[in-house]
PASEBA-1860 file (N, C-alpha, C; in nm, 3 decimals):
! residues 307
1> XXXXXXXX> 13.801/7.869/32.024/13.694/7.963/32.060/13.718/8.095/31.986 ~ 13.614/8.143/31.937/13.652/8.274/31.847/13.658/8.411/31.916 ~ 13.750/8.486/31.905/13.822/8.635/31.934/13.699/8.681/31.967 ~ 13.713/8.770/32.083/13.637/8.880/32.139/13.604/8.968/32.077 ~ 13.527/9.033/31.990/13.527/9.140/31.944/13.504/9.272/32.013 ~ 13.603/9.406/32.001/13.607/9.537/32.077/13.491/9.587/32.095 ~ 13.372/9.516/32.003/13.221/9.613/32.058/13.186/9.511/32.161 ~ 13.219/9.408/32.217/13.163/9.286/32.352/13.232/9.368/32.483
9> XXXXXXXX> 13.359/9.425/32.442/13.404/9.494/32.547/13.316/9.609/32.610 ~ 13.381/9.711/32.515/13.265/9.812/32.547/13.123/9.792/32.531 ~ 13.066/9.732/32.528/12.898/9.685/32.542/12.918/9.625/32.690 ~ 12.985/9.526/32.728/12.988/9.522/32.899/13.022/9.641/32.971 ~ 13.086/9.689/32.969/13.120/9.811/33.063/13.051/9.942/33.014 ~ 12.962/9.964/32.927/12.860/10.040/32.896/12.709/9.947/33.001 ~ 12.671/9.875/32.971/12.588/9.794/33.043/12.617/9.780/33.201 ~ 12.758/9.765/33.229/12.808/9.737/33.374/12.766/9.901/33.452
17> XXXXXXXX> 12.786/9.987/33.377/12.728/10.110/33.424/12.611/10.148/33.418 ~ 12.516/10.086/33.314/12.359/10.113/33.329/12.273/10.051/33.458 ~ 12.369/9.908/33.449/12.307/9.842/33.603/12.392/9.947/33.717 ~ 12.500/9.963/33.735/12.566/10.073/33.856/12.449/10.149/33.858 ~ 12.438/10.250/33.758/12.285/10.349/33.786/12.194/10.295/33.816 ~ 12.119/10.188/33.784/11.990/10.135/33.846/12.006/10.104/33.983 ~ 12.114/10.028/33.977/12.115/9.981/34.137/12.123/10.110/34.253 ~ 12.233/10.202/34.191/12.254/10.329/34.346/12.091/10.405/34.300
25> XXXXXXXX> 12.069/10.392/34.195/11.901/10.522/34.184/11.762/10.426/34.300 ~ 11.805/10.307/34.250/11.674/10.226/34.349/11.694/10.189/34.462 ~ 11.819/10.192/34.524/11.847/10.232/34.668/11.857/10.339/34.726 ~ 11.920/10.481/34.678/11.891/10.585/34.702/11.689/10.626/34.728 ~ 11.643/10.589/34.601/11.504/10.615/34.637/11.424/10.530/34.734 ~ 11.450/10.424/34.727/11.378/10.289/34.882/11.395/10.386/35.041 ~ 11.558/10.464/34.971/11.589/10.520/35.149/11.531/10.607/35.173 ~ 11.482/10.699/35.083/11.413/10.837/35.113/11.279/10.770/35.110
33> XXXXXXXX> 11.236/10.689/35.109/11.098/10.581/35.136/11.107/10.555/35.292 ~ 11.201/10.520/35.293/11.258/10.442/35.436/11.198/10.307/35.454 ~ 11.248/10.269/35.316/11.180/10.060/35.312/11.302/10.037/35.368 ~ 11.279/9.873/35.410/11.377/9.797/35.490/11.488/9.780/35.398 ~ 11.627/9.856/35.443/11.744/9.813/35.375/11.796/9.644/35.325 ~ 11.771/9.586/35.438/11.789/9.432/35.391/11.689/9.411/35.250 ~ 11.631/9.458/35.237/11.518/9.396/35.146/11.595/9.504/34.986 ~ 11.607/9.582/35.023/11.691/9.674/34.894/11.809/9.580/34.885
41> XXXXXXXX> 11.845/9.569/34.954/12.014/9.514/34.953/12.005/9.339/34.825 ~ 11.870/9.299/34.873/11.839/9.170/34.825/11.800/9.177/34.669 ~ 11.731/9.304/34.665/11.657/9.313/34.527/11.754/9.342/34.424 ~ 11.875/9.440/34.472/12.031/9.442/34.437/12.098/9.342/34.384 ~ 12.148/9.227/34.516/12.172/9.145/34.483/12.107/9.035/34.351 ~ 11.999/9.020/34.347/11.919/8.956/34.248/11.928/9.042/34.080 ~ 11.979/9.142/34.095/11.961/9.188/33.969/12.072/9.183/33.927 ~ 12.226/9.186/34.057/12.347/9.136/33.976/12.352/8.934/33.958
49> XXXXXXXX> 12.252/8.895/34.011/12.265/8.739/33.966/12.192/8.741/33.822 ~ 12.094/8.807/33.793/11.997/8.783/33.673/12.100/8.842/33.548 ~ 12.180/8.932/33.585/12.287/9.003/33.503/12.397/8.966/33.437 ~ 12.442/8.853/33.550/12.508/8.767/33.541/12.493/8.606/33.431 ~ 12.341/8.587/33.485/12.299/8.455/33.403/12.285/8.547/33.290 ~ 12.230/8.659/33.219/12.215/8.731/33.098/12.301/8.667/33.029 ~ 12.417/8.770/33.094/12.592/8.751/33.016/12.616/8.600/32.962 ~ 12.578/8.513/33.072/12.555/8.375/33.053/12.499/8.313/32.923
57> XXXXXXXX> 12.377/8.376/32.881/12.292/8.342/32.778/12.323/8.407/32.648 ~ 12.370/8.540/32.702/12.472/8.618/32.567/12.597/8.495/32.456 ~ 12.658/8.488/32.604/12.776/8.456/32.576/12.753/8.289/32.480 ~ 12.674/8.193/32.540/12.572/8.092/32.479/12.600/8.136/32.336 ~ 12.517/8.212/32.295/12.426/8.256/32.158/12.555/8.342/32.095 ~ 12.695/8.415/32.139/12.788/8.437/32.082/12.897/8.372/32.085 ~ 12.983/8.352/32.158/13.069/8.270/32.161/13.050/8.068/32.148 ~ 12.971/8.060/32.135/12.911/7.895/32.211/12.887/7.799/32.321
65> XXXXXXXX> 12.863/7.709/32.382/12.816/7.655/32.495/12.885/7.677/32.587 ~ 13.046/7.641/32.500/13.146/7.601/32.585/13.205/7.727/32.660 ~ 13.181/7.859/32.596/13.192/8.005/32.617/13.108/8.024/32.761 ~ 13.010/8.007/32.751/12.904/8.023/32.817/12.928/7.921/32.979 ~ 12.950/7.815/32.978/13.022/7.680/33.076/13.131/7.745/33.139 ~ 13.226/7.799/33.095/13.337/7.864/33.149/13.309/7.980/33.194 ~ 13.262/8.044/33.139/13.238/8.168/33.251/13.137/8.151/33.359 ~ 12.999/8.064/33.359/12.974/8.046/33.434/13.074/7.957/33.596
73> XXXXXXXX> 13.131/7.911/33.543/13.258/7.850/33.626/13.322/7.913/33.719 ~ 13.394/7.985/33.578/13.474/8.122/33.661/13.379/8.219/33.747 ~ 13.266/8.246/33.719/13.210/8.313/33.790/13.145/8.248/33.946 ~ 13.116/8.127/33.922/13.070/8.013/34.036/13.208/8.037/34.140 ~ 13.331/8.029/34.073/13.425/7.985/34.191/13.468/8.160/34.238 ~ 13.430/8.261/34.156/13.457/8.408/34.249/13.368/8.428/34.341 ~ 13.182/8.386/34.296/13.094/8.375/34.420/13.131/8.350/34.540 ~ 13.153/8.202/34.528/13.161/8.159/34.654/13.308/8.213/34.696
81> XXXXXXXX> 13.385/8.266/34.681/13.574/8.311/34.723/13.536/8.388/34.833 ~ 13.411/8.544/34.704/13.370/8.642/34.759/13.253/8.614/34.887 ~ 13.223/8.570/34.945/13.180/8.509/35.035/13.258/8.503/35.178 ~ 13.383/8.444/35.148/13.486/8.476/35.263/13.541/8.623/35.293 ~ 13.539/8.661/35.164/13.589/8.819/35.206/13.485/8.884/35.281 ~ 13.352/8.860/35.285/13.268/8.926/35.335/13.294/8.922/35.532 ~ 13.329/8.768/35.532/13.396/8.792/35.695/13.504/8.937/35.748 ~ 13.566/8.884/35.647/13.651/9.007/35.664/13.619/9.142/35.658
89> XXXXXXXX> 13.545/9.167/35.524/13.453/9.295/35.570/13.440/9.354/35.699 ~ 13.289/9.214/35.751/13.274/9.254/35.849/13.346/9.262/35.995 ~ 13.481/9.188/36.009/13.546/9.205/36.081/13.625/9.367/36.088 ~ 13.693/9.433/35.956/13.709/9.558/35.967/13.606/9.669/36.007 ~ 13.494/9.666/35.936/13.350/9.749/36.015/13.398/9.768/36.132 ~ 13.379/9.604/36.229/13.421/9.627/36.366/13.539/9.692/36.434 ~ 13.641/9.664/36.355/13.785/9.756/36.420/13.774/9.857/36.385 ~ 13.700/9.934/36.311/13.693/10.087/36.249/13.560/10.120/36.317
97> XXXXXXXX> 13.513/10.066/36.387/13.368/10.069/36.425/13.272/10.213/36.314 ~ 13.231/10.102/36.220/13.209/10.210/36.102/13.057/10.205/36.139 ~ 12.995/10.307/36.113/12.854/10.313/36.158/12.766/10.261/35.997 ~ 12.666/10.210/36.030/12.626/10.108/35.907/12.549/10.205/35.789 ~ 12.518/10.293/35.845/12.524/10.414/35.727/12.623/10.472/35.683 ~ 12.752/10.457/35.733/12.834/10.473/35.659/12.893/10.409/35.547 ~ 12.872/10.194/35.598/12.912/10.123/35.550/12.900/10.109/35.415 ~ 12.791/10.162/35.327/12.753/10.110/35.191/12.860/10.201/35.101
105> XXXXXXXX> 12.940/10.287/35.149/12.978/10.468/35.060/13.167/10.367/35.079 ~ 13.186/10.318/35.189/13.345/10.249/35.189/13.332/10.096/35.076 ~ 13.206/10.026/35.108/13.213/9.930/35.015/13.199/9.982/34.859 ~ 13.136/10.039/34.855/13.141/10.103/34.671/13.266/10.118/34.632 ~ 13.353/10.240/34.676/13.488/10.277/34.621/13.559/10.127/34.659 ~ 13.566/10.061/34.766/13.635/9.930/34.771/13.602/9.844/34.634 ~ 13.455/9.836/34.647/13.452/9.742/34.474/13.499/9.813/34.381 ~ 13.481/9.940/34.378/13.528/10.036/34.207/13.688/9.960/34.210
113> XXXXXXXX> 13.770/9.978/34.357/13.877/9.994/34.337/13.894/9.827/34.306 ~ 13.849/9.725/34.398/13.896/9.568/34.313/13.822/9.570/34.185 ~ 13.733/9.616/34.072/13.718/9.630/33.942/13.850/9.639/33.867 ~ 13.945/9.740/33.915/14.009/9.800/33.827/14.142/9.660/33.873 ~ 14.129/9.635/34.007/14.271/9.568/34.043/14.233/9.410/33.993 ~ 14.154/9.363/33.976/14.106/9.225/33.906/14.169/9.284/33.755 ~ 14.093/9.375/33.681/14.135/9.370/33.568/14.302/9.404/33.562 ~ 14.342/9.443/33.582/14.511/9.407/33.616/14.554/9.340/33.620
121> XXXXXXXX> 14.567/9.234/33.707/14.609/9.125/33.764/14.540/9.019/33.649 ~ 14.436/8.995/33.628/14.421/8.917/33.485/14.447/8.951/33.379 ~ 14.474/9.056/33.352/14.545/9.079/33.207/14.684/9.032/33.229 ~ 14.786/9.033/33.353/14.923/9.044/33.395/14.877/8.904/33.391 ~ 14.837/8.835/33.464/14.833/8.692/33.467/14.833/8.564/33.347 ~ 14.747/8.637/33.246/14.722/8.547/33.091/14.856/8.601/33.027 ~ 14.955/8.691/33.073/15.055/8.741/32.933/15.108/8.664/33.035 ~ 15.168/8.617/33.141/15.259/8.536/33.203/15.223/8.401/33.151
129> XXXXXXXX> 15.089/8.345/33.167/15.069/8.193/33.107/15.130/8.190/32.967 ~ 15.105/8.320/32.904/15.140/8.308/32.719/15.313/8.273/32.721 ~ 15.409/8.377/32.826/15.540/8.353/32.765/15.606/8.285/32.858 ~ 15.510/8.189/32.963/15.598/8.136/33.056/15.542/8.010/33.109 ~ 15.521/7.899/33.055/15.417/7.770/33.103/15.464/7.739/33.208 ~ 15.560/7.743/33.293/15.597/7.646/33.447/15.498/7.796/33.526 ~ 15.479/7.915/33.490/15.370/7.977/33.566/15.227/7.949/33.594 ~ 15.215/7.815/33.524/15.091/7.767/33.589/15.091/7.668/33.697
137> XXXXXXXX> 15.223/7.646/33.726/15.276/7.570/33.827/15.317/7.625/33.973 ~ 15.327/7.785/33.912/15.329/7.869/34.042/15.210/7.911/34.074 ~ 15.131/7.888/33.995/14.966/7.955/34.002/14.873/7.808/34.110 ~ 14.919/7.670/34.068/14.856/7.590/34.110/14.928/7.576/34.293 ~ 15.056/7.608/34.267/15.133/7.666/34.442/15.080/7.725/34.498 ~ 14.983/7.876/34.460/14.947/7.962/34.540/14.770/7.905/34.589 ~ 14.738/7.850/34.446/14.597/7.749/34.487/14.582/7.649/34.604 ~ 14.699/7.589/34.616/14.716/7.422/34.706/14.775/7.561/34.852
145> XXXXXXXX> 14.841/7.629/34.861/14.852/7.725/34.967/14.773/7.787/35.035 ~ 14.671/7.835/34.932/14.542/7.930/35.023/14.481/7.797/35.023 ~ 14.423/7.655/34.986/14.340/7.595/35.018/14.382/7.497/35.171 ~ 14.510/7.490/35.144/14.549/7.436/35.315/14.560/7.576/35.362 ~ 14.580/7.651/35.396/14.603/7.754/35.481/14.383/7.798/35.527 ~ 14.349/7.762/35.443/14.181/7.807/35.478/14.150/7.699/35.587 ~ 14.208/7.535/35.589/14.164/7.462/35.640/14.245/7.426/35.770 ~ 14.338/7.511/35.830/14.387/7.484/35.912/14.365/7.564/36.007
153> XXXXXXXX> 14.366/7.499/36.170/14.310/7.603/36.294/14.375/7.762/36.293 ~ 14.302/7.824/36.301/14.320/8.010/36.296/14.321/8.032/36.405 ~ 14.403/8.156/36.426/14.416/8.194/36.556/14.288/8.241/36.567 ~ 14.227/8.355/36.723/14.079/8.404/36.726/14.114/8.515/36.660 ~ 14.022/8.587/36.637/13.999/8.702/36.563/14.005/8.796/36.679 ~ 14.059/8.903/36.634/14.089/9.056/36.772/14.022/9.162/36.739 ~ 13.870/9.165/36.705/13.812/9.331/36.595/13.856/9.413/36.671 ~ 13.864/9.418/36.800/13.842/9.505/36.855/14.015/9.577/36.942
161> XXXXXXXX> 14.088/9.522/36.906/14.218/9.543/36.945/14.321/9.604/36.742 ~ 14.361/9.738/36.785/14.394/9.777/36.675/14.549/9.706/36.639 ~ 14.554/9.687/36.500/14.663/9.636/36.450/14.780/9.749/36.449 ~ 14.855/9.703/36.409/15.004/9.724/36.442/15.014/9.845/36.368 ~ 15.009/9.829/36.226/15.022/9.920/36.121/14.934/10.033/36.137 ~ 14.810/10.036/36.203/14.683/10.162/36.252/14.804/10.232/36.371 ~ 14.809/10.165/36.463/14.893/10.215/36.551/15.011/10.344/36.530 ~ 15.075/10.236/36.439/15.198/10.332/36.399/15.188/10.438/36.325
169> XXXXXXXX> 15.063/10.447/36.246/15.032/10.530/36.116/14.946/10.644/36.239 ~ 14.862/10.623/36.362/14.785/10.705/36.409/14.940/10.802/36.495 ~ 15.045/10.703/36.487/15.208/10.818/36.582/15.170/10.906/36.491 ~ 15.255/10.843/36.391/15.324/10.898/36.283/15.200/11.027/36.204 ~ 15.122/11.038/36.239/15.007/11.153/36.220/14.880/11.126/36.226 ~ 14.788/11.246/36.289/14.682/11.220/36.349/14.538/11.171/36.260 ~ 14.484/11.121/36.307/14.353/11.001/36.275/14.221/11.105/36.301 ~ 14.159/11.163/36.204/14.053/11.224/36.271/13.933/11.088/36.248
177> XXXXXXXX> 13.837/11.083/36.394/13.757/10.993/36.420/13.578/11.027/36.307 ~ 13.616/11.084/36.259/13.499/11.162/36.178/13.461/11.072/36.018 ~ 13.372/11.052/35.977/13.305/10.942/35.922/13.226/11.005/35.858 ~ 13.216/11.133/35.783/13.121/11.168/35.713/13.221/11.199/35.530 ~ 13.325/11.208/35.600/13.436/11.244/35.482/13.538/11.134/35.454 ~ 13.601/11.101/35.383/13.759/10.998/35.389/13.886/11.073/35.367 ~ 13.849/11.254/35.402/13.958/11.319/35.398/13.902/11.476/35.382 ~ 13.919/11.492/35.597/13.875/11.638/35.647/14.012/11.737/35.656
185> XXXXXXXX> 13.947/11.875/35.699/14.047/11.962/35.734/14.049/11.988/35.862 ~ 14.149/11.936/35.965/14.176/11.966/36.113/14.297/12.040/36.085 ~ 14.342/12.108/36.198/14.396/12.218/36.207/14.462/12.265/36.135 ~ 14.442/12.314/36.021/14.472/12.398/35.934/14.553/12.259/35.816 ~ 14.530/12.154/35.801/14.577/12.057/35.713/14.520/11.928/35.677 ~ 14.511/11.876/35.544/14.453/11.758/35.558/14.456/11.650/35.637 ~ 14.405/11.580/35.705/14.356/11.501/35.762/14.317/11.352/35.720 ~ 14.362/11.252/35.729/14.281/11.126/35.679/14.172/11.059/35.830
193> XXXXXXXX> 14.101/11.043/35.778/13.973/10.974/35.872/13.940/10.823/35.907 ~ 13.874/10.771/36.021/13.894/10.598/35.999/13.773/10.551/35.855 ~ 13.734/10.673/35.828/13.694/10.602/35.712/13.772/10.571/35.604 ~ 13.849/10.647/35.592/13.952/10.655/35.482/14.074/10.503/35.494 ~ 14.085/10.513/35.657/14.169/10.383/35.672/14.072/10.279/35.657 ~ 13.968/10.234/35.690/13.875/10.138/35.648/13.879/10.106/35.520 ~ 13.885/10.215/35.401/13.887/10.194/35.269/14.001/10.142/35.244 ~ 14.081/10.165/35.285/14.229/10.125/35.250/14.276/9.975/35.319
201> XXXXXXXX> 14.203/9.960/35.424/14.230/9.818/35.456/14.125/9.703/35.347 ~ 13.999/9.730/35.324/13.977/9.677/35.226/14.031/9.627/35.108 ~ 14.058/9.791/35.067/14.146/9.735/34.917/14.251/9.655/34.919 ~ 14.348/9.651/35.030/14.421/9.591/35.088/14.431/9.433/35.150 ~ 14.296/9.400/35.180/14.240/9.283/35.190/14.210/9.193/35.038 ~ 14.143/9.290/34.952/14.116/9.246/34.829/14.209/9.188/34.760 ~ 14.340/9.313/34.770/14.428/9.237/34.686/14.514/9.094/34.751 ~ 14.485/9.087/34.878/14.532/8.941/34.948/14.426/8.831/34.874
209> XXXXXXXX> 14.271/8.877/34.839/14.238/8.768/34.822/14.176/8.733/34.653 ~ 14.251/8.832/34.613/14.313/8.880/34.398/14.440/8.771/34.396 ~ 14.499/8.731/34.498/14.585/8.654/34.512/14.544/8.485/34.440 ~ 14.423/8.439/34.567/14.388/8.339/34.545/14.278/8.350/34.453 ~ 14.214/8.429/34.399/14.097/8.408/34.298/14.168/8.402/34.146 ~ 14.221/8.490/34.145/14.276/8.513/33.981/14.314/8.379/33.918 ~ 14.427/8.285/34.003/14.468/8.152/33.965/14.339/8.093/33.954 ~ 14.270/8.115/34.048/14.144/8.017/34.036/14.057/8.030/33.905
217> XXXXXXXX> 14.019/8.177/33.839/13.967/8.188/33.740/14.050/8.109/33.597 ~ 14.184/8.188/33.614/14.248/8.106/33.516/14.285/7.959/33.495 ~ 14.259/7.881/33.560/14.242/7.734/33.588/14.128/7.673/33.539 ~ 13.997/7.744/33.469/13.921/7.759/33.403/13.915/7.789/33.300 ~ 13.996/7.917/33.229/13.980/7.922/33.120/14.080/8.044/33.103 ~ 14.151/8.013/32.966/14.275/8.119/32.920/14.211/8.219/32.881 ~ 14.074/8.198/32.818/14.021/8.320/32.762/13.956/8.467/32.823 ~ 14.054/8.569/32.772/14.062/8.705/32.854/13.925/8.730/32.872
225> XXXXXXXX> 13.807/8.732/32.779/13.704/8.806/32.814/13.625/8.745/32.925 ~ 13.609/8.578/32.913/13.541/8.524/32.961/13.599/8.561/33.161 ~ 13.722/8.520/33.128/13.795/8.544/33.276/13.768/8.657/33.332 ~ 13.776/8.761/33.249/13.795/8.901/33.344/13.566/8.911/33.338 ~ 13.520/8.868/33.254/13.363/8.934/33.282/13.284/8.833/33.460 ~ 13.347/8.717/33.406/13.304/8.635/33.537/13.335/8.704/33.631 ~ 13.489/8.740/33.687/13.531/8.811/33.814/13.444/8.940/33.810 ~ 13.431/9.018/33.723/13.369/9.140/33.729/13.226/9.107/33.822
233> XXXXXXXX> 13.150/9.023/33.737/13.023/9.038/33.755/13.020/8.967/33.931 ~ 13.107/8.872/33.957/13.132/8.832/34.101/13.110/8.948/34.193 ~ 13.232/9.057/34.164/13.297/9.121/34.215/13.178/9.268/34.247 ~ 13.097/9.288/34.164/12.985/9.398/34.155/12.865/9.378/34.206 ~ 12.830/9.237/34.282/12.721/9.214/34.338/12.805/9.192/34.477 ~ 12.892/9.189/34.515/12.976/9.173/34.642/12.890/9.265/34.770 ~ 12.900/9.387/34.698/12.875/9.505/34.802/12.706/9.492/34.891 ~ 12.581/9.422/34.764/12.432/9.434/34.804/12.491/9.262/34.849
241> XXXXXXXX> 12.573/9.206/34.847/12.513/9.057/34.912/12.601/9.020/35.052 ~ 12.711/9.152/35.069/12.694/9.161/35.237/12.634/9.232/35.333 ~ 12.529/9.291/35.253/12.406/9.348/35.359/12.270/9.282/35.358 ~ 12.317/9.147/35.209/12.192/9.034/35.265/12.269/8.958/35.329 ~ 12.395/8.867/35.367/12.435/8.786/35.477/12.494/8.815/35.564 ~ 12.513/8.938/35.584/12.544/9.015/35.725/12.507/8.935/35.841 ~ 12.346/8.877/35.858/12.305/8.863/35.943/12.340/8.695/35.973 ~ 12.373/8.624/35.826/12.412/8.465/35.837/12.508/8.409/35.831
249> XXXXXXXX> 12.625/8.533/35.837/12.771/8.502/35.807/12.839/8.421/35.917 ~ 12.747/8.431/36.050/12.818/8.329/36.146/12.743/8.206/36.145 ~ 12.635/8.207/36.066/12.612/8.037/36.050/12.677/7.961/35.921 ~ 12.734/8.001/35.834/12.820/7.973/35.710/12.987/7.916/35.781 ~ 12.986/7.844/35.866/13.081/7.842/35.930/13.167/7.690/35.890 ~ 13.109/7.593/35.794/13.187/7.521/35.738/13.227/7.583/35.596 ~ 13.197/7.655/35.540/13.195/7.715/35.407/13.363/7.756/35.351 ~ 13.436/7.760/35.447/13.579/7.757/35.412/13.646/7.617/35.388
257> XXXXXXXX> 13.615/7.490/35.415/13.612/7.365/35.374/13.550/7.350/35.220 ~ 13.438/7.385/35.251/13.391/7.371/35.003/13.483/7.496/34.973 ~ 13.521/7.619/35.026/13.638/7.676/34.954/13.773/7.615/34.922 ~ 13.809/7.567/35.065/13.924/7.512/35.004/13.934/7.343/34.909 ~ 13.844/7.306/34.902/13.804/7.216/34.796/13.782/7.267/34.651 ~ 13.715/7.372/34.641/13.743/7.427/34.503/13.888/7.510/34.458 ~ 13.944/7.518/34.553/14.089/7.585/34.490/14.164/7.461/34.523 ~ 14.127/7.315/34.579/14.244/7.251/34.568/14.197/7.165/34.411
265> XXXXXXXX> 14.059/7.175/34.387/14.038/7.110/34.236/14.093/7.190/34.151 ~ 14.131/7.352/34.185/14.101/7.417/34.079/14.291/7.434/34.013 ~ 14.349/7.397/34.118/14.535/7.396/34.134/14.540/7.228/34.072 ~ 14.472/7.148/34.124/14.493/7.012/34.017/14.467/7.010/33.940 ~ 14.364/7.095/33.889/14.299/7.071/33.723/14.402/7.158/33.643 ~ 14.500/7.273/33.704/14.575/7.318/33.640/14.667/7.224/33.589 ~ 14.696/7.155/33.696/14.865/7.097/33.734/14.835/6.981/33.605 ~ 14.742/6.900/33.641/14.691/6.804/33.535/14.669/6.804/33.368
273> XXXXXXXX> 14.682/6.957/33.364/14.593/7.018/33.223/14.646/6.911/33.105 ~ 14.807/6.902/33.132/14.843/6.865/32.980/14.864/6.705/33.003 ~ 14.748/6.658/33.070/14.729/6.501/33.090/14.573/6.450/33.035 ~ 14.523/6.524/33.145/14.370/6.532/33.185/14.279/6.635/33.144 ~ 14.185/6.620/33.002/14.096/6.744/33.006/13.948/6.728/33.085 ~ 13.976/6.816/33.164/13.841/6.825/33.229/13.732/6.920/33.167 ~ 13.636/6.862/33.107/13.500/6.974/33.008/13.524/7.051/33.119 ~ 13.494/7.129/33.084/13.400/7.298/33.140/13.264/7.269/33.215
281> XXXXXXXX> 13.209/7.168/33.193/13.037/7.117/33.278/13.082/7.063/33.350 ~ 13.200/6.960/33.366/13.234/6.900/33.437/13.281/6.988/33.577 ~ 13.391/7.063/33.520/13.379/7.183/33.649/13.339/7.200/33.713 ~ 13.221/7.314/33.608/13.134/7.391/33.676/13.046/7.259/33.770 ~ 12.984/7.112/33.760/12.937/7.094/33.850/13.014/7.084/33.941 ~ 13.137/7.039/33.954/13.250/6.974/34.064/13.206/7.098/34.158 ~ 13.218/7.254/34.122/13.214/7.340/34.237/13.119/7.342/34.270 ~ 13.027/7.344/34.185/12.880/7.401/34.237/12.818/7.263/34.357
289> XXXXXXXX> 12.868/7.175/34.340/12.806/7.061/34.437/12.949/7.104/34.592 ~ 13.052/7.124/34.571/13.162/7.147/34.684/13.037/7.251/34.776 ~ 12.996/7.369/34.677/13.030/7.507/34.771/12.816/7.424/34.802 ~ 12.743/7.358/34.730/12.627/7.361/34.811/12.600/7.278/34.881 ~ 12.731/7.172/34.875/12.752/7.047/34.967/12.731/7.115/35.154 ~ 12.871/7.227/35.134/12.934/7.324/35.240/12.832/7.386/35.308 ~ 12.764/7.424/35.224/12.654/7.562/35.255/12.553/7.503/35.324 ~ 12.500/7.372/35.276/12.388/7.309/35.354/12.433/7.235/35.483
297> XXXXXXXX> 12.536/7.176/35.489/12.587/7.162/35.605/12.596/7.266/35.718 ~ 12.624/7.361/35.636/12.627/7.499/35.793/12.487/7.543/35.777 ~ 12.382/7.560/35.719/12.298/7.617/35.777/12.204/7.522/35.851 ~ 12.283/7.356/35.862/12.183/7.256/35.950/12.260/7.240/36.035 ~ 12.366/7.304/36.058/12.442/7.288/36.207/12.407/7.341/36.275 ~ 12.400/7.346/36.420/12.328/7.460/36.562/12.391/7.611/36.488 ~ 12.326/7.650/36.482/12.382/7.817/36.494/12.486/7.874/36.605 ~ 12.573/7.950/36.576/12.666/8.003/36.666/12.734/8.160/36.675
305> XXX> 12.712/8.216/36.745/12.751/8.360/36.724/12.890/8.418/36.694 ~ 12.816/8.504/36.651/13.004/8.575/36.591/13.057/8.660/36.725 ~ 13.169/8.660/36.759/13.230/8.729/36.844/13.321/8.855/36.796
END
């Protein structure tokens, strides 16, 4: 496959910022409209999928098919990852009880901040495959780990009972309850806010689940650009597509079963590589039928509420 050239770089992340501006200018203006947020949130979402297939059709017409197959891949298996994190999301909201106008201003800096920590972790990840091949053997470990660990009974969820580490951090100095800032001035000194800890449990969450995606991208494909633009473009429609399934996230309730089916294909197809080549179409359908196998199953199951 032929070398990336330095103007593909900067032409995505010149572009990745023209859509950032479109998207906060046409939600900012819908709100001073006062149109229905779900419906902004959607039109969002749709312009990072159309953005996405672009890159798709770019990549086609520059790199070749097979360019184009792989990142769609890689990008198929961050979709659906990012999907589970959205539980989690919304499970922190609830322990921070973040008010939902607040919510869109903690998810932004949370995505800015997994932008920068994806691109890290995949650049660190491809120089480990380059000078160390049994690291794809630790990569397909951490794959076959999060995919049994997704499929096995969980304890219940506690939103509403604070964790250990909030606890000790609210001794160890005071928590102002204030949500307009992520860092006020109470009595005469800075202050961190539960917004500020909200942000920080995010990013914090992210990088638990930078854990299991990164292997997963690279199990797809060695190639840096393709790897890191798929996660990107995953990773930047995250924020408008949990304020469109906010409301369906408790009927998606087999959807961690086609997850852990695509990270247990995606840890064999590693483990297999220097046996078995699996095309790139081939892949990409293997997931795309797991995660819409999953998906249609839960939205024809009885519905059930989130607690």
């Amino acid at each position: 496959m032929p070398a990336t050239p330095i103007s593909y770089w900067i032409g995505f992340h010149l572009a990745l910022l023209l859509l950032l501006a479109a998207e906060l200018f046409y939600a900012s203006r819908q709100s001073r409209l006062g149109r229905n947020p779900h419906r902004t949130a959607l039109a969002a979402t749709a312009l990072w999928i159309a953005a996405a297939l672009a890159l798709a059709a770019f990549l086609h017409h520059a790199l070749g098919p097979a360019a184009s197959v792989q990142y769609l891949s890689g990008y198929a298996i961050e979709e659906s990852l990012s999907i589970d994190n959205l539980f989690v999301f919304l499970l922190l909201f609830r322990l921070f009880q973040i008010a939902p106008a607040n919510q869109p201003r903690v998810l932004f800096w949370g995505v800015a901040g997994a932008v920068l920590l994806r691109g890290l972790f995949i650049a660190g990840g491809l120089a480990l495959l380059a000078h160390f091949h049994w690291i794809a053997c630790l990569f397909a470990a951490i794959l076959l780990i999060a995919a049994i660990r997704m499929v096995l009974p969980e304890a219940q969820h506690q939103p509403d009972r604070m964790p250990r580490w909030l606890a000790w951090l609210t001794r160890l100095h005071p928590i102002s309850p204030r949500q307009d800032r992520f860092v006020v001035r109470e009595n005469g000194r800075p202050t961190a806010t539960l917004l500020l800890l909200a942000l920080i449990a995010i990013e914090l969450s992210d990088l638990v689940f930078a854990l299991d995606s990164i292997p997963a991208v690279l199990s797809i494909t060695r190639h840096a650009f393709l790897a890191y633009t798929s996660n990107i473009m995953a990773v930047m429609g995250l924020r408008s597509l949990y304020f469109v399934l906010i409301g369906a996230l408790s009927r998606l309730r087999f959807l961690h079963y086609g997850l852990a089916a695509v990270l247990a294909f995606a840890a064999l197809k590693m483990l297999a590589a220097q046996w078995i080549a699996i095309a790139p179409l081939a892949s990409l359908a293997v997931i795309l039928a797991l995660i819409a196998l999953t998906l249609v199953a839960s939205l024809c199951a009885p519905r059930i509420s989130m607690q």
